[in-house]
C-alpha positions in Angstrom: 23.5 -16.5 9.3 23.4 -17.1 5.6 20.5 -15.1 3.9 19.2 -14.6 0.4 17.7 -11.5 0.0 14.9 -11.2 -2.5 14.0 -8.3 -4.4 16.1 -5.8 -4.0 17.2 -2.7 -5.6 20.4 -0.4 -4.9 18.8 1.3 -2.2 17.6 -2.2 -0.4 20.8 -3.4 -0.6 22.7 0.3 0.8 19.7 0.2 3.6 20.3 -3.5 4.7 24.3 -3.7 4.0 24.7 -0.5 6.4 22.0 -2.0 9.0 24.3 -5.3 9.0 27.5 -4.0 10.4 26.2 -4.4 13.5 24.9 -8.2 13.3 26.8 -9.6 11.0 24.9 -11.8 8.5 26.2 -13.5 5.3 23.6 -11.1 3.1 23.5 -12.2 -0.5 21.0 -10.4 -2.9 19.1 -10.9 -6.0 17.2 -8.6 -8.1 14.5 -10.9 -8.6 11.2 -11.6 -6.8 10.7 -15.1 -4.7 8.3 -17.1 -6.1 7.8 -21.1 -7.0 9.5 -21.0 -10.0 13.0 -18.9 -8.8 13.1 -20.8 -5.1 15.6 -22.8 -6.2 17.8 -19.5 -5.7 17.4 -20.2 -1.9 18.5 -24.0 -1.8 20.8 -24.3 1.2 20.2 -21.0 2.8 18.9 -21.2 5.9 16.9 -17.9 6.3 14.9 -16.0 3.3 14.4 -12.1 2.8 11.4 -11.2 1.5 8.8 -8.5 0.0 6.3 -7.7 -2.5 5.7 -8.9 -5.2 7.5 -12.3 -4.6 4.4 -14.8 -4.2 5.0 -17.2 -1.1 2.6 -19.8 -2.0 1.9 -23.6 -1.0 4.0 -24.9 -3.5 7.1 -22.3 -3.2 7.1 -23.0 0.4 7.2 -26.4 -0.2 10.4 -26.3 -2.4 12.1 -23.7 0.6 11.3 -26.5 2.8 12.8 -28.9 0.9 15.6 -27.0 0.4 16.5 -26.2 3.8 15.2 -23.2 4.8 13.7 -22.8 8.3 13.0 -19.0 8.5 11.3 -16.2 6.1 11.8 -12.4 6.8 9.4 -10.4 5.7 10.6 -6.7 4.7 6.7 -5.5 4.7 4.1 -5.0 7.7 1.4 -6.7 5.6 1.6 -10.5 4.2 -1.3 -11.4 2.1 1.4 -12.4 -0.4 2.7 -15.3 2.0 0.5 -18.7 2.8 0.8 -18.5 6.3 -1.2 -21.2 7.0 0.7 -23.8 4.8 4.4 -21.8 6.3 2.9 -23.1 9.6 2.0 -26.7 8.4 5.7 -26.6 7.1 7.4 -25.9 10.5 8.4 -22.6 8.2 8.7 -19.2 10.8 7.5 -15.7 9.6 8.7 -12.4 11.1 7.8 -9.3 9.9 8.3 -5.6 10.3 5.0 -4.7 11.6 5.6 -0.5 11.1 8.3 1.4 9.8 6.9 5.2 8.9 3.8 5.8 8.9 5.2 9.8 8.2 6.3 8.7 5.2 2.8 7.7 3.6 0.8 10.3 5.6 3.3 13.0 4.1 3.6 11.4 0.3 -0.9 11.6 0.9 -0.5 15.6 1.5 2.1 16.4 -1.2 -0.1 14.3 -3.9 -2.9 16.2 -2.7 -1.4 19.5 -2.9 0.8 18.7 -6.5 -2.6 17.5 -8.3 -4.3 20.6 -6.8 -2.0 23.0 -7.5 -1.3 21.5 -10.9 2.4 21.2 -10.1 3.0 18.1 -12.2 1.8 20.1 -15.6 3.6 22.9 -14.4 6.5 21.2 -14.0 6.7 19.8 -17.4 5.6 23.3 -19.1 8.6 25.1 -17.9 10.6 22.7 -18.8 9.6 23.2 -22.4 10.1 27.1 -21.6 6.2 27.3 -21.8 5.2 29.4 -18.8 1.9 30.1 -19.5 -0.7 29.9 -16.1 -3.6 29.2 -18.7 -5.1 25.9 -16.9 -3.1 25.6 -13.6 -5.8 27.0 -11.7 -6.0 25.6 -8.5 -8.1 26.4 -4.9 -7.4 27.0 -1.2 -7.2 24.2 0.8 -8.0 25.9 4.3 -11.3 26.3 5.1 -12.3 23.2 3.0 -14.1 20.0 4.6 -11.5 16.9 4.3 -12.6 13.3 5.2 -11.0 10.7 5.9 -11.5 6.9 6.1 -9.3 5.0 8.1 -8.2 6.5 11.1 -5.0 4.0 12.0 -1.6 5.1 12.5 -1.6 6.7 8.9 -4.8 8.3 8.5 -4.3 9.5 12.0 -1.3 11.4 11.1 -2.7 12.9 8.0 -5.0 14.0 10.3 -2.9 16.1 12.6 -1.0 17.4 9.9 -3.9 18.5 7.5 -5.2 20.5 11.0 -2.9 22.7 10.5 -4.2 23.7 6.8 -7.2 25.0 9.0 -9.8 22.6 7.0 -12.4 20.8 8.8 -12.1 17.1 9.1 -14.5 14.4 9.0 -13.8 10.7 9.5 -15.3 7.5 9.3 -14.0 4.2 10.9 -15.0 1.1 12.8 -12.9 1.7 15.9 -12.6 5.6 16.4 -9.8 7.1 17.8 -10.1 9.1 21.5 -6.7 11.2 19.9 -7.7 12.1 16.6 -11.3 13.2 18.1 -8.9 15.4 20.4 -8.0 17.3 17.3 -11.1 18.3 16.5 -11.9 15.4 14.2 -15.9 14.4 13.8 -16.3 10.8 13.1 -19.6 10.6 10.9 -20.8 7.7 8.9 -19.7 7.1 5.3 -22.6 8.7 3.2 -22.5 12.0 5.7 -18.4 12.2 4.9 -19.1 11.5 1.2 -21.5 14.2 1.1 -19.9 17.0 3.0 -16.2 16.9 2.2 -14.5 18.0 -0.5 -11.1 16.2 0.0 -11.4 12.5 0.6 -8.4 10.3 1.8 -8.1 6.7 2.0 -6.3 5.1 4.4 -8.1 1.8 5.4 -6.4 -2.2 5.2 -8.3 -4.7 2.4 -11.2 -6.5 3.1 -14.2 -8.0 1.7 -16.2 -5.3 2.9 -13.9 -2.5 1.6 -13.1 -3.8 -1.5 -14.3 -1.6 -4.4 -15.2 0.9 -1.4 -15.4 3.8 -4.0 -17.9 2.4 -6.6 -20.2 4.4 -8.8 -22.6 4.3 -5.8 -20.3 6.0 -3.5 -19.1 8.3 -6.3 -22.3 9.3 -6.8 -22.8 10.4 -3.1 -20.0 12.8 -3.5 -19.6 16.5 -4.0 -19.2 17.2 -8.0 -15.4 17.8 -8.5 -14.4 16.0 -5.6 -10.4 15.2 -4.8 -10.0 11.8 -4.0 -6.6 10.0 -2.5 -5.6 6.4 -2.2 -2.1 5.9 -0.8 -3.3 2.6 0.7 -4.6 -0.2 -1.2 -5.5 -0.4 -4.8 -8.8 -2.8 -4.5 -10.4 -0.4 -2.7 -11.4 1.8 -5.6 -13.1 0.1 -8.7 -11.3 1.0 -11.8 -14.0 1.7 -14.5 -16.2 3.6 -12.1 -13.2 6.0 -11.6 -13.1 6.5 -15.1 -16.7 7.1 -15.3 -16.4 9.9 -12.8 -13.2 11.6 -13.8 -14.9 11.6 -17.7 -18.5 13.4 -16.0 -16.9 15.9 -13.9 -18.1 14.1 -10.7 -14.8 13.3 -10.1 -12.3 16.7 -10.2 -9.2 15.1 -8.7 -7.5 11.9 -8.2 -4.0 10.9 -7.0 -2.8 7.5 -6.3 0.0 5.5 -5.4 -1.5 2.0 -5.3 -3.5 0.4 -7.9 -5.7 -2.6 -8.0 -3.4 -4.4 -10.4 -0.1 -3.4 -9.4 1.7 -6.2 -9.7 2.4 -6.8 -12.9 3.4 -2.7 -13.3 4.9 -1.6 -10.8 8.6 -1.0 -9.3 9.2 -1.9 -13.4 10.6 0.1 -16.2 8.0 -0.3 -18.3 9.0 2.6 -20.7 9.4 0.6 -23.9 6.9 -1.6 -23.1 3.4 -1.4 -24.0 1.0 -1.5 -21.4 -2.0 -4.0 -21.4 -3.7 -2.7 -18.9 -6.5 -0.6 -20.2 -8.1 0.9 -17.0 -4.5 2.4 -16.3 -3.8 3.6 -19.7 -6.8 5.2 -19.5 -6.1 7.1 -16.0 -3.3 8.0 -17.4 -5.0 10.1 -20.3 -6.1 12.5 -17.6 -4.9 15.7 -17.0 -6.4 16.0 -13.2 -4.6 12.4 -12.2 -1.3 12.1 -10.8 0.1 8.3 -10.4 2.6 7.5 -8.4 4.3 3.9 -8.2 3.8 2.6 -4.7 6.4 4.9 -3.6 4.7 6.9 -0.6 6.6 4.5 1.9 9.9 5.4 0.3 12.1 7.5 2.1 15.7 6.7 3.9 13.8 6.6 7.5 11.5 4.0 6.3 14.2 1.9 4.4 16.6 2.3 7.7 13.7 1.6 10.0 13.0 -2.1 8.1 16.9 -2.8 7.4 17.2 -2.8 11.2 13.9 -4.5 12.1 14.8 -7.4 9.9 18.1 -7.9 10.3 17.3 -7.8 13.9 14.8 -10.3 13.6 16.9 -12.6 11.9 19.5 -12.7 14.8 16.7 -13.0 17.6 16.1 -16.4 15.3 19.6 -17.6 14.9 20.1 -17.0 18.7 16.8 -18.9 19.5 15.2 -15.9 20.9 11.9 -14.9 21.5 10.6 -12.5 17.9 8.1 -10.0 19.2 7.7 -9.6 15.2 6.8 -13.5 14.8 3.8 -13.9 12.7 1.8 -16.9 14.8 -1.5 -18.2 13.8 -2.9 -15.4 16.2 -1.3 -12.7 15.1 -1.7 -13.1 12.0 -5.5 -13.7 12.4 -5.4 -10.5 14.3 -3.4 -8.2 11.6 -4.5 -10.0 8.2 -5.6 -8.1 5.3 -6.7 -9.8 1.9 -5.5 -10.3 -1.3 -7.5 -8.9 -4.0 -7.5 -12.9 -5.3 -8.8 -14.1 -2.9 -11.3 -11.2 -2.2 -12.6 -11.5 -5.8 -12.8 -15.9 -5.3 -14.8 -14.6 -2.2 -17.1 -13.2 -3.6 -17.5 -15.3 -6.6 -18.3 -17.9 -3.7 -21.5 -15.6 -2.1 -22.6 -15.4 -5.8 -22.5 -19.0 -6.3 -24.3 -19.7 -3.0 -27.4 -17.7 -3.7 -28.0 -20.3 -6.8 -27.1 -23.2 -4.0 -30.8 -24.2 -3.0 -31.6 -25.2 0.6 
C-alpha cells in the first residue's frame, strides 16, 4: 500500500523503514505536519500516517476524502487532534496504537525527578565551564519521603512500583483504584489528604474538564511549602500563572515538566534563534529549580520500534480487509477519549455563558 507519512524526523523514518521489511508498504515521508492547508500532499494516496501536531479537522478530512484517501494511521495512543466524528461521517477509518511504553514515560518521570533534585542540570552546565563549586546544588534524600501520585493507569502504576524501591511512602488518588498498585503498599487517599502529606507529587492522569487546571493556586495552596511537582502527562492540567506564583513564593520548591499547556506551537522545533512569544514559558524558564523537557519522556528506541510495528501492522490488516483490533469506532473512541485543551476551554466558556442564560 501506498502511504504518506506525516511528521517525521530521522528517527521516525529509521523506526518505520526497519519495521517495513517485513510488510512491505510504499512509505513516502514528509517532514511536515498534516493539516488542511498541506493535505494536498496526500492526494492519491490511499492510506495517511499520522501524529501530533498535524490537526485532523472537518475540513482537512474533507480534502483527504476528496482526494482519495480511505484510511488514517495514527502513530499516537491519544486522538484529540483528529475529528473523529466527521472521519466517521466521511467513511474515513482510524487506527491507532493504543500503548507503546509506558516504561518509557514512567522512567523519563523518575530521572526528571531525581535531575531537578539533585541539581544535575546546573551541575552539568558548571563543569562544563570548569566551575566545580557545590555552592547551591544542595539536594535531599528521597527515601523515607511521602510521594503521591495522581493517576494510577498503566504509567502512574509503574512509577509506582519503581519509586517502592526508593523506600518512600506512596499515596495515590484516582477514580478507579487499582487492586495491584494497593498490593505494593500504595494508600489511595483523596486529593486534599495527598496534597497535604506528600512531598513529591506526580501527574499522570488523561485531560478532561474536570482535570483541567488540576494544580491551580487552590491546590497549590493545599500543598507542603517547597513541594516537587511532576507532569509528564498533559500540559492543561497545571495552570500556567499559578505555577509561577508558587515557584516565585517558595510554595513551590521543584518543578519538572515535559508537556506544556501550549505546546504546540513550541515544541519538537528548533526554536533557538527564534524569539519566543510565549511569556508563561519564558518565564518558567527563568527558574533555577525547573527543568523542561520537550515532550520527549516517550522517546526511546522501544517505544519508536513498538509504534513502527503497530502501525505498519495496522495498515496491512486494512489493505487485506481484516479485522483492526486498533480501529478507533464510535465506541471506542467514546470509551478512550481525552480533550483538547480547545475544546476544554470553549467548554467551559459554554457553563459560564449558561449561568447568564435565564430559565
Amino acid at each position: 500500500m501506498k502511504v504518506a507519512v506525516f511528521n517525521t524526523r530521522p528517527f521516525d523514518r529509521k523506526a518505520l523503514a526497519e519495521a517495513n521489511a517485513t510488510q512491505g508498504h510504499e512509505l513516502v515521508f514528509f517532514e511536515s505536519e498534516l493539516t488542511a492547508q498541506t493535505t494536498a500532499l496526500a492526494a492519491g494516496f490511499p492510506a495517511v500516517c499520522v501524529k501530533t501536531p498535524s490537526r485532523l479537522d472537518e475540513p482537512a478530512l474533507v480534502a483527504l476524502a476528496q482526494g482519495g484517501t480511505r484510511w488514517i494511521a495514527l502513530r499516537s495512543a491519544g486522538f484529540d487532534y483528529v475529528d473523529v466524528a466527521a472521519a466517521h461521517r466521511l467513511g474515513l477509518v482510524l487506527v491507532r496504537v493504543p500503548a507503546y511504553s509506558p516504561y518509557a514515560i514512567a522512567e523519563h518521570t523518575v530521572g526528571l525527578m531525581l535531575a531537578v533534585n539533585r541539581k544535575i542540570h546546573r551541575a552539568y552546565t558548571r563543569v562544563r565551564e570548569g566551575n566545580l563549586s557545590l555552592d547551591g546544588l544542595v539536594g535531599f534524600d528521597v527515601h523515607g519521603k511521602t510521594v503521591g501520585i495522581i493517576g494510577t493507569g498503566h504509567i502512574g502504576s509503574i512509577v509506582a512500583q519503581i519509586m517502592k524501591g526508593f523506600g518512600v511512602r506512596l499515596l495515590a488518588y484516582s477514580r478507579t483504584p487499582r487492586p495491584a498498585v494497593v498490593a505494593l503498599g500504595v494508600q489511595y487517599v483523596e486529593l486534599p489528604e495527598l496534597y497535604a502529606q506528600c512531598d513529591i507529587i506526580s501527574l499522570h492522569c488523561p485531560l478532561a474538564p474536570e482535570t483541567y487546571h488540576l494544580i491551580n493556586a487552590e491546590a497549590l495552596s493545599q500543598m507542603k511549602r517547597g513541594v516537587m511537582l511532576i507532569n509528564t502527562s498533559r500540559g492543561g492540567l497545571l495552570h500556567g500563572r499559578a505555577i509561577i506564583q508558587a515557584l516565585k513564593s517558595g510554595q513551590l520548591g521543584y518543578l519538572a515538566l515535559d508537556v506544556y499547556e501550549h505546546e504546540t506551537n513550541l515544541f519538537q522545533q528548533d526554536l533557538s534563534s527564534a524569539v519566543i512569544q510565549d511569556d508563561v514559558f519564558e518565564r518558567l524558564l527563568t527558574f533555577p529549580n525547573v527543568i523542561i523537557t520537550g515532550h520527549q519522556a516517550w522517546l526511546t528506541e522501544d517505544a519508536l520500534r513498538n509504534i513502527a510495528e503497530t502501525t505498519l501492522l495496522n495498515l496491512t490488516d486494512l489493505e487485506q480487509a481484516r479485522a483492526c483490533a486498533n480501529e478507533i469506532s464510535a465506541a471506542s473512541a467514546s470509551a478512550a477519549r481525552e480533550w483538547s485543551e480547545e475544546e476544554i476551554e470553549q467548554s467551559l466558556l459554554a457553563e459560564e455563558l449558561q449561568k447568564w442564560v435565564p430559565d
